[in-house]
C-alpha positions in Angstrom: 10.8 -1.5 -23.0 12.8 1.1 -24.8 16.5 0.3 -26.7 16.2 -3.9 -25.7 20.0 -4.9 -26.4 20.0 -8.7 -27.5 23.8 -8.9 -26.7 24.3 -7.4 -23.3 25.8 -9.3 -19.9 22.8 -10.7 -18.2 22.1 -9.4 -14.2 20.4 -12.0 -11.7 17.4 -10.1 -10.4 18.5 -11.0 -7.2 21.8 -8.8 -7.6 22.1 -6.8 -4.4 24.4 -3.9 -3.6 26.3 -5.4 -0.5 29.3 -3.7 1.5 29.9 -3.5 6.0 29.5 -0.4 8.3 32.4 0.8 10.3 31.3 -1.8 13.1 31.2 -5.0 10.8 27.1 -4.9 10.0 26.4 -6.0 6.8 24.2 -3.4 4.8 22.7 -4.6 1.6 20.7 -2.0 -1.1 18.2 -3.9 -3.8 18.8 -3.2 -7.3 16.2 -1.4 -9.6 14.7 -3.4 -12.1 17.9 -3.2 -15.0 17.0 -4.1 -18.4 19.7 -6.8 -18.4 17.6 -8.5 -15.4 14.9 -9.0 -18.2 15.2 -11.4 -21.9 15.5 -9.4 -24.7 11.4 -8.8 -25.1 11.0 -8.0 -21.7 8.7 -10.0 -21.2 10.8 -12.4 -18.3 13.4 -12.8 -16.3 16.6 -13.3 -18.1 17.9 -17.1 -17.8 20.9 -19.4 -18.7 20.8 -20.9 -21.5 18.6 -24.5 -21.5 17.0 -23.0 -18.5 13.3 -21.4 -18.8 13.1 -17.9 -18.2 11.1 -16.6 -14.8 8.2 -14.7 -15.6 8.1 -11.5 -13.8 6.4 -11.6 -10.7 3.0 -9.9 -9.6 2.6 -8.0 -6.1 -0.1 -7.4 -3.7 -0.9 -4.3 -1.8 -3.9 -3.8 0.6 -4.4 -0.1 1.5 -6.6 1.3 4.2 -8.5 4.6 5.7 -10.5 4.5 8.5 -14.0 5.4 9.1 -16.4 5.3 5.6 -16.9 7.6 2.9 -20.0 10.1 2.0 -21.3 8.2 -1.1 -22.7 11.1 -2.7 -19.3 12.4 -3.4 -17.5 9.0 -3.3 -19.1 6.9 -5.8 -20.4 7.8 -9.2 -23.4 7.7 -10.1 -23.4 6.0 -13.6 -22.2 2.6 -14.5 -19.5 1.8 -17.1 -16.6 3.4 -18.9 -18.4 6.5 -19.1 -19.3 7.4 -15.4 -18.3 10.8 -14.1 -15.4 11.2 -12.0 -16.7 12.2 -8.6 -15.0 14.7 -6.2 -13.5 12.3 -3.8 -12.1 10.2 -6.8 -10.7 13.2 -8.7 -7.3 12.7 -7.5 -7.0 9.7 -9.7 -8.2 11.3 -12.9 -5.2 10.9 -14.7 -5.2 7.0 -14.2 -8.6 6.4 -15.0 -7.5 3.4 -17.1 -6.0 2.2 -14.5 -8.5 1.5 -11.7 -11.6 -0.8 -11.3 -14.6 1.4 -8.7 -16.4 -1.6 -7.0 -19.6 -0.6 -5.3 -22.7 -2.7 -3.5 -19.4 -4.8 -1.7 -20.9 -6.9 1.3 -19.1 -7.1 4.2 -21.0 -10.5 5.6 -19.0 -11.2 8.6 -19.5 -7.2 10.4 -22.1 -9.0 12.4 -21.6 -9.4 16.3 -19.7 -7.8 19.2 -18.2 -4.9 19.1 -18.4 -1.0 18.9 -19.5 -0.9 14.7 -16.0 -0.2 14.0 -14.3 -3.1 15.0 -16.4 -5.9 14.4 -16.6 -4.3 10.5 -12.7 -3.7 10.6 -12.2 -8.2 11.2 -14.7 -8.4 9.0 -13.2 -6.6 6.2 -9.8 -7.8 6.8 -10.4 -11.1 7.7 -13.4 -12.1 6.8 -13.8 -13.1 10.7 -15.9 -12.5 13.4 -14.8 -10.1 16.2 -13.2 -12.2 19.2 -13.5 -8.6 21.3 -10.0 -8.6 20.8 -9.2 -9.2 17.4 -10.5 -11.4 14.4 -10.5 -15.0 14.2 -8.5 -15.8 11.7 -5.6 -13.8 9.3 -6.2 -11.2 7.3 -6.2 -11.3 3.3 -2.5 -10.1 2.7 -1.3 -12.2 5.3 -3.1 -15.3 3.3 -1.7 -14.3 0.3 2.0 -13.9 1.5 2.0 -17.7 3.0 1.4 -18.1 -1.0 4.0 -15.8 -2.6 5.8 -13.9 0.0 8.1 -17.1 0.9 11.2 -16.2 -1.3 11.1 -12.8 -0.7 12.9 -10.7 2.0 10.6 -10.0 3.9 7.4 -12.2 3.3 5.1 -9.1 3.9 5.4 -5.6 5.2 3.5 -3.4 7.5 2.9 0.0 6.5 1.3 2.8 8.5 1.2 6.9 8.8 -0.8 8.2 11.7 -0.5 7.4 14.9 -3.7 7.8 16.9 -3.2 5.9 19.7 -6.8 5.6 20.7 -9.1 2.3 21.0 -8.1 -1.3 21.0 -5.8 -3.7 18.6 -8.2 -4.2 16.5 -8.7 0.1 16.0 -4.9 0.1 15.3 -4.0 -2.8 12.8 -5.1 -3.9 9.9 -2.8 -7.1 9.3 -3.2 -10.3 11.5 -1.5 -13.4 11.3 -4.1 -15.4 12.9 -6.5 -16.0 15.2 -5.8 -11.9 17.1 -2.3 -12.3 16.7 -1.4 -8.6 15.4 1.0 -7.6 13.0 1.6 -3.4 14.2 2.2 -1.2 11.3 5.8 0.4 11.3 4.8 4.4 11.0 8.0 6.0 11.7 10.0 6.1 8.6 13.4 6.2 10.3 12.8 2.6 11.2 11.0 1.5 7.9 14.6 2.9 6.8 16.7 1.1 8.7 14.6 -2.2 8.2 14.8 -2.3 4.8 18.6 -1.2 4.6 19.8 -3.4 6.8 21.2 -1.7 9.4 21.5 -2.7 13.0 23.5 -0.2 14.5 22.2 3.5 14.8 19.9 4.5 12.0 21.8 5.6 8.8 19.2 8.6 8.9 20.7 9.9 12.9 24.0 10.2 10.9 26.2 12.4 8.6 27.5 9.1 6.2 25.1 7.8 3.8 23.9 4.3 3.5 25.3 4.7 0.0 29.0 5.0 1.2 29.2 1.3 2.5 28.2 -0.2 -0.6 30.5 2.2 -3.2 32.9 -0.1 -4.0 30.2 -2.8 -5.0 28.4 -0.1 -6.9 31.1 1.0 -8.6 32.0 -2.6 -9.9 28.8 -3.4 -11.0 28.5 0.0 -12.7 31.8 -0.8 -15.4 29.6 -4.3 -16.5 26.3 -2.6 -17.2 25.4 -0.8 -20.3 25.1 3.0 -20.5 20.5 3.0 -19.9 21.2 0.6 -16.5 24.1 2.4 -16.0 21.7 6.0 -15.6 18.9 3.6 -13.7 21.9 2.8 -11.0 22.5 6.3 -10.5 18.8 7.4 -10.7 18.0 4.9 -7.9 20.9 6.1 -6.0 20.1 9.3 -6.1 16.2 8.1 -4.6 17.7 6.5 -1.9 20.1 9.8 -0.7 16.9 11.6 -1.5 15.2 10.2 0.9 17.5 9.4 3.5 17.5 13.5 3.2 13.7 14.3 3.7 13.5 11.3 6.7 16.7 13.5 8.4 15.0 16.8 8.2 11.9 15.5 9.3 11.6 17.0 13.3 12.8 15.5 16.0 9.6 14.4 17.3 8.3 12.4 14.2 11.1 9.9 15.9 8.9 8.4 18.2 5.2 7.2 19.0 3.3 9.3 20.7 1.7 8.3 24.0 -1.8 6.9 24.6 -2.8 9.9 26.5 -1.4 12.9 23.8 -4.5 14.9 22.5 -2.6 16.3 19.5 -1.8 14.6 16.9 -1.1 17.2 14.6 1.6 16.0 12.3 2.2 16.6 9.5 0.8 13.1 8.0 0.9 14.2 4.0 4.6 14.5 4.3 4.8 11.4 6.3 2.3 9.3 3.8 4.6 10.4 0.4 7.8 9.1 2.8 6.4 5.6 3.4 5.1 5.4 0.3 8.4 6.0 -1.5 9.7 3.5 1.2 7.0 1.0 -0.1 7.9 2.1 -3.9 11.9 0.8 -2.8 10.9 -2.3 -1.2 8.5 -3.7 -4.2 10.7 -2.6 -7.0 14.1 -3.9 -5.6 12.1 -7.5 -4.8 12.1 -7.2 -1.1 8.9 -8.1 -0.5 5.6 -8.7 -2.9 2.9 -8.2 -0.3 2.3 -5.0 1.9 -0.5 -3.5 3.8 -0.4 0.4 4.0 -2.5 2.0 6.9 -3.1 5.5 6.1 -5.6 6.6 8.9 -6.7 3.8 11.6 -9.9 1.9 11.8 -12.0 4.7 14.0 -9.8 7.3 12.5 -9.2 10.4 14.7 -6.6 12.5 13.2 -7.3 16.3 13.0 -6.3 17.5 9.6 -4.9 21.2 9.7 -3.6 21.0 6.4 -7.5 20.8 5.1 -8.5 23.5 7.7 -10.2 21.0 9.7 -8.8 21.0 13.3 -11.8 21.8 15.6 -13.0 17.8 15.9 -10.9 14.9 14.7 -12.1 12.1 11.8 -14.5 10.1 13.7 -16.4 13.3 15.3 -16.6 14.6 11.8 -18.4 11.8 10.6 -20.7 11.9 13.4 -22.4 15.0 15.4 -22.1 14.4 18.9 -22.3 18.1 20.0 -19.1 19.8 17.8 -19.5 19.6 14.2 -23.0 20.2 11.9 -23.5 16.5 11.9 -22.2 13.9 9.6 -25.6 13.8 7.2 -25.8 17.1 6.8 -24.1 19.8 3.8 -21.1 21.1 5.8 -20.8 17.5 7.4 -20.8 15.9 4.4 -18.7 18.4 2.8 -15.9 18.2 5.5 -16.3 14.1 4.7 -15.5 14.8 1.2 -12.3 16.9 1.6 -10.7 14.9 3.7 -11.8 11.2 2.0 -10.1 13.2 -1.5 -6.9 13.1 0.7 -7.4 9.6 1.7 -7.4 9.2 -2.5 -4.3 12.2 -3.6 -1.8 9.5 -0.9 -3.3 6.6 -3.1 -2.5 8.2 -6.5 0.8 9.2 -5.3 1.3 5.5 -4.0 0.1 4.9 -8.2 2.2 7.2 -9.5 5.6 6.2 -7.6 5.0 2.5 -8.9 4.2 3.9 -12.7 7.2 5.6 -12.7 9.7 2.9 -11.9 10.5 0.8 -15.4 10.7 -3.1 -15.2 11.2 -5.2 -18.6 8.4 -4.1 -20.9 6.3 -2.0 -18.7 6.4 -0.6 -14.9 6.1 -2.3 -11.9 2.6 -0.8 -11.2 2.1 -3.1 -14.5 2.8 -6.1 -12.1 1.0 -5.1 -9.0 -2.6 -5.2 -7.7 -4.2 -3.0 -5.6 -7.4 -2.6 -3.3 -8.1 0.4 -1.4 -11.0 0.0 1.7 -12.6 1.1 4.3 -14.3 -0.3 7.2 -17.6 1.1 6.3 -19.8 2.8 3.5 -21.5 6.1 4.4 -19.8 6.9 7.6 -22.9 8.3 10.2 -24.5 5.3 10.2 -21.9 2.5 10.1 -22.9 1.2 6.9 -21.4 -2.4 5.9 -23.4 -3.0 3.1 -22.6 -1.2 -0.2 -19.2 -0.7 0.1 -17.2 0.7 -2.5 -13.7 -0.3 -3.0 -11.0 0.6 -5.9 -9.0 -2.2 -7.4 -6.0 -1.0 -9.4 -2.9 -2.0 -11.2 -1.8 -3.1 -14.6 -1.7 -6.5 -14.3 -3.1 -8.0 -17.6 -6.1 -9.9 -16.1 -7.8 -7.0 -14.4 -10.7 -5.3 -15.9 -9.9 -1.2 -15.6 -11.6 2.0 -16.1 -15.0 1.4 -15.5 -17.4 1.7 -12.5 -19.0 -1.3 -11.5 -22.2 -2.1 -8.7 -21.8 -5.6 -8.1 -23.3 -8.7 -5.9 -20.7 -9.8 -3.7 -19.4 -10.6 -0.7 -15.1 -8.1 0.4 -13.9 -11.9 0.3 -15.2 -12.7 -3.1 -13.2 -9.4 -4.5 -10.1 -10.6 -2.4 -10.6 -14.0 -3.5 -10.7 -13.2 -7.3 -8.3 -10.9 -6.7 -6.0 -13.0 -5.4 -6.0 -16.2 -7.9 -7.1 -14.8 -11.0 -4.9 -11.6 -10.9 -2.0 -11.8 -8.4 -2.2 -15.6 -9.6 -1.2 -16.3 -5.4 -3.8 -19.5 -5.8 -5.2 -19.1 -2.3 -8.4 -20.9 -3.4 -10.6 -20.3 -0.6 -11.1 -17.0 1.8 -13.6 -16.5 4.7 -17.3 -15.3 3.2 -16.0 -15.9 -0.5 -18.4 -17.9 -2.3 -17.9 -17.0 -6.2 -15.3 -14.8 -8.5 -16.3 -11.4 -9.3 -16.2 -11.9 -13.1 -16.5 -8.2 -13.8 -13.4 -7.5 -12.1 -11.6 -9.5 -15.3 -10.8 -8.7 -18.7 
């Protein structure tokens, strides 16, 4: 935590930016984490005196792609600190430190009903068997948000990118708050916008004022108590916020909306929209609105085309599978069409890392205080492989064992489950299929 000042007026870190629309609606923008939020190490939340300071608290994020990987180029080949960084994984070359590669995951509940996708898809996120309509019971961020998420905001968000409108609930949500009670994934960032800033009226985004005009005066005031380094974080943040108000606006008109079940195209532009909600996601866990989110990149079944990897004559799912249009999933150009677009499944994911590295919070970053595990409903793709799944678990949080490939005997709900209590510290103490702690996943 660069230039700590000892002597300084002391912020609560649940200081908001507050101020009213023309219309009366309250609008309220969370603050970066300040230095003068923290003690003078950086170490906690700052306190009155007599009064134990806060430790600073950990966050959970569960992100997903749909359909499986092509092992060959997912997952490396050697054990250890040493393996070799694969193509798929390259993305993440800089953070190698930072990441845990799980392979030889079990997902024990894929068993039963349904069409191989979404009988793996409750099992993965629930741990559940497949009702034929959903799972049976919540999925693993909703368990851990009914453990940390209740003084939050928002006690978890729901994050997604593309659309694709085909198959059932289960196809196109990952989070679940019981027995097949959904929870959709907001994919238009207008209204992930709108939620977060608290406007009711029309979207700050549909107009020519920013959001940042109705809560100037309060900016302003808090800006003459603050010390020159929170002082440039204030503006820095700021300026983020107009920044992306900015991209949402010039997004086209028809990224407003949700395409209907019938549309065949689907050919958005879903990088831009990815780096949008990811930023989005970036504001909500560093200003303390939330400490749980999922983040649904591609659905479960995946069929987006992807022109801007060249691949728009079959979608996701026909990729990974022949039936009549591509080469076929199992062989070279098949596997090598799997391999480009499962590396930008991984480039959103080390953006995602790289947004939450960037942001300081007392002696570190608030990636340094988050956990993350990146899945997908199956292993090799072709044949629907729930066995062997590979997984990345990241963040900085202290407990977590990072930079090393790792084949292990488990069940998804034993990774979730150590995940959860040992690292998040959420004390869940029990998850569907979880029988033991995955002690290589700790330092």
């Amino acid at each position: 935590m660069p230039h700590v000042i000892t002597n300084r007026v002391r912020i609560s870190r649940r200081a908001l930016l507050q101020g009213l629309t023309a219309a009366g609606s309250p609008v309220m923008v969370g603050l970066p984490p300040l230095v003068s939020m923290f003690n003078s190490h950086g170490t906690a939340y700052a306190a009155a005196p007599a009064v134990p300071a806060k430790p600073i608290e950990t966050r959970f994020v569960l992100w997903f792609n749909g359909n499986g990987i092509p092992e060959r180029y997912w997952i490396p080949a050697e054990e250890g600190t040493d393996y070799r960084m694969t193509p798929c994984l390259s993305p993440l070359a800089q953070f190698r430190r930072d990441f845990h590669v799980l392979s030889g995951v079990d997902n024990a509940a894929a068993s039963g009903q349904g069409n191989g996708h979404t009988n793996s898809m409750s099992g993965l996120m629930t741990g559940t068997l497949f009702t034929g309509r959903g799972p049976s019971g919540p999925s693993v961020d909703q368990v851990i948000a009914a453990k940390i998420g209740g003084e939050s905001r928002f006690r978890s968000l729901q994050i997604g990118v593309a659309q694709e409108s085909f198959g059932e609930s289960m196809q196109r949500n990952m989070s679940w708050a019981g027995y097949e009670r959904a929870l959709p994934p907001e994919m238009i960032p207008h209204r992930l916008f709108d939620r977060l800033f608290g406007q009711r009226e029309e979207g700050w985004v549909n107009r020519k004022r920013s959001i940042l005009d109705a809560v100037q005066n309060d900016a302003s005031a808090l800006k003459k108590k603050l010390p020159t380094d929170d002082q440039n974080r204030l503006e820095e943040h700021m300026s983020g916020i107009r920044d992306l108000e900015r991209s949402i606006a010039a997004l086209p008109e028809e990224y407003r909306r949700v395409d209907p079940p019938d549309f065949d195209g689907d050919m958005k532009d879903w990088p831009r929209i990815a780096k949008l909600q990811s930023d989005l996601l970036v504001q909500a866990l560093a200003t303390r609105q939330t400490r749980v989110a999922s983040y649904m990149l591609t659905k479960c079944q995946s069929i987006s085309r992807f022109p801007w990897l060249g691949y728009t004559s079959a979608r996701h799912h026909d990729y990974t599978h022949a039936e009549g249009r591509v080469s076929g999933a199992d062989g070279a150009e098949g596997q090598r069409v799997l391999r480009d677009i499962c590396k930008w499944h991984v480039e959103e994911f080390a953006y995602l890392v790289a947004k939450l590295k960037s942001i300081p919070e007392g002696d570190g970053s608030v990636f340094d205080r988050t956990a993350l595990i990146f899945v997908h409903e199956h292993a090799e793709a072709n044949p629907h492989k729930n066995s062997g799944l590979a997984m990345l678990v990241a963040g900085g949080v202290g407990k977590m064992a990072k930079g090393r490939h790792t084949r292990v005997t488990g069940t998804a709900g034993d990774v979730y489950m150590t995940v959860a209590d040992e690292i998040v510290g959420a004390g869940i103490g029990k998850f569907p299929t979880a029988t033991r702690k995955i002690n290589s996943l700790l330092a």
